[in-house]
N, C-alpha and C positions, 0 to 999 in steps of 0.2 A: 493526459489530455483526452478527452471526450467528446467526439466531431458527430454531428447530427445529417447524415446522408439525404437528402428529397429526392425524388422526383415525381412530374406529374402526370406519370402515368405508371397500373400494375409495370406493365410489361421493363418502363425502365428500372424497376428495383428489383427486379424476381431474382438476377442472378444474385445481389448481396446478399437476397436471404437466403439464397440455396447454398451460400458461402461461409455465412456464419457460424460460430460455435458459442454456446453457453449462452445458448437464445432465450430469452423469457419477453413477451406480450403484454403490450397495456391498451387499452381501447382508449380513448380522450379526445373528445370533442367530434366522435364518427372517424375518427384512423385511428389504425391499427399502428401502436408502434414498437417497433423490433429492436430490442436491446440486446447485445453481446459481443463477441470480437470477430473482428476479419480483419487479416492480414497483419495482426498483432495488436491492432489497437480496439479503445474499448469505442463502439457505435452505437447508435441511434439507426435505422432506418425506417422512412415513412412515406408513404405515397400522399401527398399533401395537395390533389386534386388541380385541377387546371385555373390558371388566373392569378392577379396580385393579393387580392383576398384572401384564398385560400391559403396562397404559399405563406402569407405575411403570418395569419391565425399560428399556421403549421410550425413555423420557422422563432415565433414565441413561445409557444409551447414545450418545442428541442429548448429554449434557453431556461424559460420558468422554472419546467416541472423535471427533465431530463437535467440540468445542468451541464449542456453542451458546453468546449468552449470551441468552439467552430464550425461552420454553416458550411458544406458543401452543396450546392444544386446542381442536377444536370438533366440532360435528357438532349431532346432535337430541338433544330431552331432552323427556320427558315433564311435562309442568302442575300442580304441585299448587297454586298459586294461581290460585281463582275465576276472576278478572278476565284470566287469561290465555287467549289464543285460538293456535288452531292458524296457525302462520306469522311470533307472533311471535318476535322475538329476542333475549336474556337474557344479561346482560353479568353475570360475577359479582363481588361486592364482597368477598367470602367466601364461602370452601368449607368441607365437614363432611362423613366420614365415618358416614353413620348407619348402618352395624351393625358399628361400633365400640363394646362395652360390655366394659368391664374395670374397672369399677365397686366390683365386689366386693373391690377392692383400695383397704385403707388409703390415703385421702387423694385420691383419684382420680374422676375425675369420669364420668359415661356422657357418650360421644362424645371423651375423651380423647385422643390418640394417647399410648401409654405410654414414659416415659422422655424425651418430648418437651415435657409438661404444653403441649402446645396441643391444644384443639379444633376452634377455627375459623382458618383459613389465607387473611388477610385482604389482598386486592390493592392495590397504592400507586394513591390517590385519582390522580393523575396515568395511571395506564393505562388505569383505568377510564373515566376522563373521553376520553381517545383512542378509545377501544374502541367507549365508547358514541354519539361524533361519528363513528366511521368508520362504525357499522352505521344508524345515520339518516342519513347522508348516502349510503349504499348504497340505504336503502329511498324517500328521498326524489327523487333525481335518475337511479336508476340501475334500479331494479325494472323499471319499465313496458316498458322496452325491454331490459329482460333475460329476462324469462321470461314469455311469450303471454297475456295474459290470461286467455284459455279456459280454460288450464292451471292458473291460480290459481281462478276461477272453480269450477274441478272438484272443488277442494278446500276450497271455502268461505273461501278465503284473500282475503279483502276491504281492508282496510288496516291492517295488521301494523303493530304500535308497537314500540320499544325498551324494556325495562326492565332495571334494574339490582337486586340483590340477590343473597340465599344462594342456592347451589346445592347440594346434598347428592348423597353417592355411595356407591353401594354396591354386591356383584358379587348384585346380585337386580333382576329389571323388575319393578316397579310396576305388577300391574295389578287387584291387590284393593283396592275403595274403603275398605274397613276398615282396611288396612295405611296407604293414604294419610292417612286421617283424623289416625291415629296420631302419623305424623313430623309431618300438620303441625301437632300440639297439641302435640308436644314441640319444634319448631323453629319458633317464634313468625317472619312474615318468608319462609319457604320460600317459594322461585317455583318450582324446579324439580328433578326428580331425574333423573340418570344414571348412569352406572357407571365415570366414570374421573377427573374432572375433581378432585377432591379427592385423588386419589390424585398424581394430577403435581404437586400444587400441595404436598404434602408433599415430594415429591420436590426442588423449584424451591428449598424454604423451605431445605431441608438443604443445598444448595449455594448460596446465598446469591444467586442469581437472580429474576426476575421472572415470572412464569407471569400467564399469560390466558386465560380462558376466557367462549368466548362460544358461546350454544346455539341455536337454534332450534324451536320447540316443533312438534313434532310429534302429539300428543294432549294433548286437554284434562283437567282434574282427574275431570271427572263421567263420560268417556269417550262424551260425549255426538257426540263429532264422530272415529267413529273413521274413518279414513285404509289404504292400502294405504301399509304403511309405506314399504317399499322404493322403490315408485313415488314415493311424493313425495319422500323421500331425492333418487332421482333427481331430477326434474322440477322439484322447487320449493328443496327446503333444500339441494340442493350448491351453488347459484345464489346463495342468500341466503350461504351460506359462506365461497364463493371472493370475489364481491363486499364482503361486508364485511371479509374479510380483505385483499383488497387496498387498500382505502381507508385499513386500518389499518397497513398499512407502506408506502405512502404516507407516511402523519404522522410516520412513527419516520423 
């Protein structure tokens, strides 16, 4: 098997490449992509730039030209469930498109993808359950001695739990509480929103593979604990990233 790693941004991929072994480069389509093994298996990594666009190009490409047979994305995603705290980590069961509305078309649902008659882009109970064993046993055995205390400390990041559920995506940040309100009275269930992870996962579904996406929360729904994004990107969530990912291929 040959899994194609994203994220959209350098900083959430730098650790896979500082991890890899039997690295070799290929430039295609303006990214750089990084073929070799971590953690025993054979990868893809690629920073596939921010948006559905970008990721979808990126996320065809792992299948064309790489011969993936599996889609991993990850990176940060912002809170819109309550109970969710900055640091923790968000395995999805299903993805959705929210500013997807073509509605207005006989028969058709808002959140649709058209010609496809899917909305939601639902992950095999089996990955999830991998996904969700890899990033608790990242957070349980493997945090403390991964990233300083202080450093967690700094960021209010206390003990970060797993959860599983929808994730939504759109090419807009989330950071009007009105607009949150919104998606989450029309997405009953919403933990979190970002801007790509729905989009690979339509991508995965049309070639008959697996995609996984697993996020990190980065800001809370009420924006009550806002963060230096990038710094903690750095410092706390590529940490949370590359470690849950490696525990998750590991199991594969």
């Amino acid at each position: 098997m040959k899994i194609g790693i994203m994220g959209a941004m350098h900083e959430e991929i730098a650790l896979f490449r500082d991890s890899m072994v039997d690295v070799s480069t290929q430039i295609r389509g303006m990214r750089e992509y990084t073929s070799g093994k971590l953690a025993g298996c054979d990868v893809v990594v690629v920073f596939s730039r921010w948006g559905k666009v970008a990721a979808s190009a990126t996320a065809t490409t792992l299948i064309e030209r790489f011969d993936v047979d599996m889609l991993i994305f990850t990176g940060v995603a912002g809170a819109m469930a309550a109970e969710l705290e900055v640091g923790d980590i968000v395995i999805a069961d299903s993805l959705i498109q929210h500013d997807m509305d073509v509605s207005f078309l006989p028969n058709t649902k808002k959140f649709e993808i058209p010609l496809l008659g899917v909305s939601n882009f639902t992950v095999d109970d089996i990955y999830v359950q991998l996904a969700q064993s890899a990033a608790q046993s990242y957070l349980t055995n493997d945090l403390r001695t991964n990233v300083p205390e202080n450093t967690l400390v700094s960021f209010n990041v206390t003990e970060p739990k797993v959860v599983v559920g929808l994730i939504a995506s759109g090419d807009q940040f989330i950071a009007d509480p009105a607009i949150a309100d919104k998606l989450c009275s029309q997405l009953p269930g919403l933990q979190c929103v970002e801007m790509e992870g729905a989009a690979v996962a339509q991508v995965a579904y049309e070639h008959s593979i697996p995609c996984i996406v697993m996020r990190t929360i980065s800001d809370k729904a009420d924006h009550s604990a806002a963060v230096d994004f990038q710094q903690f990107t750095i410092d706390v969530a590529s940490h949370f990233t590359c470690g849950s990912v490696m525990r998750l291929l590991e199991s594969l």
